[in-house]
N, C-alpha and C positions, 0 to 999 in steps of 0.2 A: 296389155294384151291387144293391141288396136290391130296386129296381123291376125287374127284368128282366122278368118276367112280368105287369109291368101292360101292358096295350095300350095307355094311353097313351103309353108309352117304347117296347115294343115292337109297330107298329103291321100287322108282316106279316101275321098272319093273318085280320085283318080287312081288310086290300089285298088278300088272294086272293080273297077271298071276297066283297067287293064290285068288284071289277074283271076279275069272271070272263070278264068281254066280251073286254076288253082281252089274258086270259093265251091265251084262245081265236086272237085274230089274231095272237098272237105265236106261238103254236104252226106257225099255217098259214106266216110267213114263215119257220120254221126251215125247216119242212118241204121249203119251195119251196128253201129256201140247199140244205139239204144234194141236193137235185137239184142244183142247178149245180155245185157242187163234186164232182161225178162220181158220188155217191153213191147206194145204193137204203133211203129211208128206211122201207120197208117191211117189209125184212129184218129179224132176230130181237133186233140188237143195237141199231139205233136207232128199233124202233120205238115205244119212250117218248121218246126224246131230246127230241122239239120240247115236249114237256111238262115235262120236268126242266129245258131251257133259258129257257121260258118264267118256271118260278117259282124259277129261280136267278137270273135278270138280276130280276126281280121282287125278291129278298130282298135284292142285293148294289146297288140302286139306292135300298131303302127308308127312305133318307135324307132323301129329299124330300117324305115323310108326314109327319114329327116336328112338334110344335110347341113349339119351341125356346125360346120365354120360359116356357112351360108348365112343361119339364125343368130349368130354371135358377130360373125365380121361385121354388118351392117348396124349396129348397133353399140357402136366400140368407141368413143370420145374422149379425146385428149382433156385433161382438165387436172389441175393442180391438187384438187381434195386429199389430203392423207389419212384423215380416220377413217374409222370402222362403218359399213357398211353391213346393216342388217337385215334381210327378211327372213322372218320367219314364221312362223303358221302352215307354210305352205300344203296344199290340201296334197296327197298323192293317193294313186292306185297302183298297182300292179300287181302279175301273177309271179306265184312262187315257180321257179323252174322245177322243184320237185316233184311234186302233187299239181301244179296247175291249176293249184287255189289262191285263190285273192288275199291279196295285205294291202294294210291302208291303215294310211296313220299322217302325220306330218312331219316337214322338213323344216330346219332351221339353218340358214346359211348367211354366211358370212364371208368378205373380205374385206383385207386393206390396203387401197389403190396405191400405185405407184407412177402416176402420170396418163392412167388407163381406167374411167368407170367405165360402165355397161348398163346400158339402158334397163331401169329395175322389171320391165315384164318378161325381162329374158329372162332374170334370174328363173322365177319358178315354169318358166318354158323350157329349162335343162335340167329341172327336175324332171317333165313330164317326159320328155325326149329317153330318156334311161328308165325311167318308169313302166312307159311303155312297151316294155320290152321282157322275157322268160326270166326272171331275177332271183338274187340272192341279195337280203338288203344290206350284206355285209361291202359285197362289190357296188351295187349301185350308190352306197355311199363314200367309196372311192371313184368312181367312177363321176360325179361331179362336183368332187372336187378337182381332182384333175382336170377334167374339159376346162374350168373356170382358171386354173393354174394356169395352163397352157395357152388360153386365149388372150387374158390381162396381163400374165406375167408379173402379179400383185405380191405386193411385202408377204402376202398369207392367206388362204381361204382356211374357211373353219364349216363344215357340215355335221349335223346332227339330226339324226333321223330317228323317229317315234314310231312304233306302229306295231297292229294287233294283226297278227297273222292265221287263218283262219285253218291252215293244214294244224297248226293247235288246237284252238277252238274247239271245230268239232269232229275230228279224230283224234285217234292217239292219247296223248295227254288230256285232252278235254280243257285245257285252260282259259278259260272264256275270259277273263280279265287282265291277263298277261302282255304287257307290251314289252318287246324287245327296242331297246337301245342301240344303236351302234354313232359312231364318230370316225369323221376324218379327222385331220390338223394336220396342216402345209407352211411351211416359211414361218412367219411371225406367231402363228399359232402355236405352233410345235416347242418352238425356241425358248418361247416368251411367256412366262407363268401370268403376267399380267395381261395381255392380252388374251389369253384363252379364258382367264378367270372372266372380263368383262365381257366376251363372248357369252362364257354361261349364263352371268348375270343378267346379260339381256334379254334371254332368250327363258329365265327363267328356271336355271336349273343351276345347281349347286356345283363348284371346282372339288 
């Protein structure tokens, strides 16, 4: 992750500060919520809230500024290696698009090159890039797989995604310990019972 602090990878501070319009009427609808929700946003304790909320749904959104062949072309190298290519653990956040509540859990990805790696701090930087953004972990875990399909053009990506969604949690169901699974499999994954199996196995989970 040695770009962290280029704005071209990390593009928030330059979202505040050119869509100051924007953080300003988000400020006013906080303000307006937190009146219907019985609240006096005036008082001592919320009265930064509609600005701290404005530029936290701002940073936890800012997935949708990235320019994702940009983060990937640059980091794209010719190289012979044909096995399996692992990270996994990856930490992630995002909001559910439903409820607008938090899920977070880890990723697990995988491919196998085909005359094409990718520099490994990209991988969980195209986690966070879809991440970043109103989700459903079922898309966002199509979602890179594909970008990584499309970029390297590999025998196969394999993603697997982990994570405790909080619109559970604490409405509705109440599930406090429930993690939802979901999976891609692309090219040599899909195909190939061996290869998916040794995906799971490395990543720790059962074919």
């Amino acid at each position: 992750m040695n770009s962290d602090h280029d704005p071209v990878y990390f593009p928030h501070e330059l979202k505040v500060a050119k869509d100051a319009e924007k953080i300003a009427r988000m400020q006013e609808l906080v303000h307006e919520l937190l009146q219907n929700l019985g609240e006096d946003p005036s008082r001592e304790g919320l009265a930064k809230t509609p600005r701290r909320v404005a530029e936290a749904l701002s940073f936890l959104t800012q997935g949708y500024d990235y320019d994702l062949d940009k983060v990937l072309n640059e980091a794209i190298f010719a190289e012979p290696y044909d096995e399996m290519v692992v990270v996994k653990d990856i930490t992630l956040f995002s909001l559910c698009e439903h409820h607008m509540l938090p899920f977070y859990g880890k990723a697990h990805v995988a491919y196998i090159p085909n005359g094409k790696i990718l520099g490994l701090s990209k991988i969980p930087r195209v986690v966070e890039i879809f991440a970043k953004r109103l989700q459903v972990q079922e898309r966002l875990t199509s979602q890179i797989a594909d970008a990584l399909m499309k970029a390297l053009n590999p025998r196969g990506v394999g993603v697997v995604i982990e994570a405790l969604h909080l619109c559970m949690a604490m409405r509705g169901v109440e599930q406090t310990n429930s993690y939802t699974m979901t999976s891609a499999m692309l090219g040599s994954f899909r195909e190939c019972d061996r290869a998916r199996a040794e995906f799971l196995s490395l990543i720790g989970k059962k074919g």
